[in-house]
C-alpha positions, 0 to 999 in steps of 0.5 A: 166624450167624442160621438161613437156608434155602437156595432148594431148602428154601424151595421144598419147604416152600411146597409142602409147605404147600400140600399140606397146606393142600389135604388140610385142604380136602378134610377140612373138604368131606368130608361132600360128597366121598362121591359122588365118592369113590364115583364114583371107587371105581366108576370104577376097577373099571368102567375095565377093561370100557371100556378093552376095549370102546374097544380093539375086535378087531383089525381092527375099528374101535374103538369111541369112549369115550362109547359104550363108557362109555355101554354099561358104565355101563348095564349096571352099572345095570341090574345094582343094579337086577336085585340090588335086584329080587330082594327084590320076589319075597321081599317079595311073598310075604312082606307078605300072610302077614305082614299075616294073622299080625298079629292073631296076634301080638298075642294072642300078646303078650298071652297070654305078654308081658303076664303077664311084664310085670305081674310088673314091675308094669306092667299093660297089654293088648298086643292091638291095642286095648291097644297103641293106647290106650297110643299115644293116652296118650303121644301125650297126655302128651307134648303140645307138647314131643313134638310139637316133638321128632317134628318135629326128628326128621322134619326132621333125617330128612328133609334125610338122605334128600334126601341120600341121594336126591342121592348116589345120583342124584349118583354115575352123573353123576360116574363117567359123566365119571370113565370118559370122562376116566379116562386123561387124569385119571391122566396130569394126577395123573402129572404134578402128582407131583415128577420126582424122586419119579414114577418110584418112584410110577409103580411103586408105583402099578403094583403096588397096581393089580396088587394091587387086581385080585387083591383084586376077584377074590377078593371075587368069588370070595367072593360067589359062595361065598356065594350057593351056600352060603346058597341050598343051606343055606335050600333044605336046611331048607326055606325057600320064598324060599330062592334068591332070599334066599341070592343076595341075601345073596351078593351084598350080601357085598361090602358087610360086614354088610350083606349078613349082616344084610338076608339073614339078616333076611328069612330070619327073617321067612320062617321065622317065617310058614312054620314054625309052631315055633321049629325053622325060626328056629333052623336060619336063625340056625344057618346065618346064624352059621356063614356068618359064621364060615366068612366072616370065618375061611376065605373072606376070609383063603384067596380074599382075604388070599392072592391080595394077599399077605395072611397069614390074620391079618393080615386078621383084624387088618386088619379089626377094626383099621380098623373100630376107627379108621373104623368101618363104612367102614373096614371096608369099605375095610380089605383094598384098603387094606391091599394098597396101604399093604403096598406102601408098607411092602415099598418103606420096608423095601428102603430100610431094608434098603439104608441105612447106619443098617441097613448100619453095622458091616457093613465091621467085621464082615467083617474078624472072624474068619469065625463058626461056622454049623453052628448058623446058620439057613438064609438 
């Protein structure tokens, strides 16, 4: 009797073919999903503060959805900048000490890197003199084929910053429309989702939202920890620009290692122009390491990992096993991604729990005699 597939079998196998013809779409247009992605990210962590602007007071007037979109979507810009502006103070004090350290630096270089470099047999003087007739040699040496290769770098250079340039002016444009369509572009998803399957999605999506909330709370909670900790740390030690470089790498914490990185080194540079000895760079590296430390090990697993249910190491894991499979945007996205995969593993588990592969036996064992539970653990 030749294989057939009944009505319903044949149905859920085309729609199942296209959505995966869909999911292999949107991979092969990943490289220009990144400002929508984002925009959407941002969309829904913005969504909250539009929907109680639009709600009003009671007895008031509510307020129509564009002006609310318009007013948060201006604040939260005004907010990157102000973020991005603290560095200019930092910047400013910091560029005229180092263009007066330069020549320093270089007889510095040439007075101990020099000699460690003729030891190896390479004998070249490393003061500015020096160090611009090497350039001139290799610019010389290199000839056509250098010329060639400096411009393919520049060009590949180049059409990546374009990109970037239009991800960033792409992404206001995108949530603007995100924030002002938000609801009645959830209702559409709600709607694409099989009525056999919409109310268990429904719930689930209900409980990552709950979860979600509590992972942006606590990320806050984190970043302002941070702030105080690094600004009263650099403050402690000395360092002039210490508010401003401390703020900065607390706020930037959100992003991971970004925040680490850029702060730690302006407070390097800081250090070095300041302090006329090799204390003041220690005491940065010091601090920068055990904010680190206290960060990956105490503040993101206790404020983060326990608000969505997360147990300490499971956090840990999370983070280095996404950053393993995703790499930086994995690690990034690991811990709200953890809470809503955690979801669906509470939900697989119940339906475990209640199948009869789980329950199989279970009618046989209660006709057994009844065991001995003075040793049996506590349910």
């Amino acid at each position: 009797m030749p294989f057939s597939l009944t009505s319903e079998q044949k149905q859920s196998t085309f729609w199942l073919a296209l959505w995966l013809a869909v999911a292999l779409l949107l991979y092969a247009l990943g490289p220009i999903l990144s400002p929508f992605i984002a925009a959407a990210i941002l969309a829904y962590m913005l969504g909250g503060a539009v929907d109680k602007l639009e709600g009003g007071h009671p007895g008031k007037r509510r307020m129509p959805r564009v002006i609310a979109v318009s007013l948060v979507l201006t604040a939260f810009c005004t907010a990157v900048v102000a973020l991005f502006l603290t560095v200019v103070p930092v910047l400013r004090a910091e560029i005229p000490l180092l263009q007066a350290k330069v020549p320093a630096f270089f007889t510095w270089l040439d007075t101990f890197v020099a000699p460690w470099l003729a030891g190896y047999g390479i004998h070249v003087k490393l003061d500015s003199a020096g160090l611009r007739q090497l350039l001139e040699q290799q610019v010389a040496a290199g000839g056509d084929d250098m010329w060639t290769s400096v411009l393919a770098k520049v060009r590949v250079g180049g059409s990546a910053v374009l990109g970037w340039i239009a991800t960033l002016t792409l992404v206001p444009v995108v949530l603007f429309y995100l924030l002002l369509d938000w609801h009645a572009l959830l209702a559409r998803i709600e709607g694409a989702i099989p009525r056999r399957w919409a109310a268990k999605t429904t719930s689930m999506a209900v409980e990552s939202d709950v979860l979600l909330a509590q992972y942006l709370r606590g990320q806050l909670l984190v970043m302002i920890v941070l702030a105080v900790y690094y600004s009263a740390a650099l403050a402690f030690v000395g360092l002039d620009v210490a508010l401003p470089v401390g703020v900065l790498t607390g706020l930037l914490g959100f992003v991971p290692y970004l925040g680490f990185g850029l702060g730690m080194l302006l407070a390097l540079v800081a250090a070095l122009l300041q302090f006329s000895g090799w204390a003041g760079l220690a005491w940065v590296v010091a601090i920068y390491t055990a904010g680190q430390l206290i960060e990956s090990f105490i503040l993101t697993p206790r404020l983060v990992g326990e608000r969505i249910g997360l147990h300490p190491l499971a956090v840990i894991f999370s983070l280095m096993a996404f950053g393993e499979l995703f790499g930086f945007a994995g690690v990034l996205l690991a811990l709200p991604a953890s809470a809503v995969l955690m979801v669906g593993f509470r939900h697989l588990k119940n339906h475990y729990l209640r199948s009869s592969f789980y329950n199989a036996g279970s009618s046989e064992a209660s006709h057994d005699p009844a065991p001995d539970t003075s040793m049996s653990p506590t349910p």
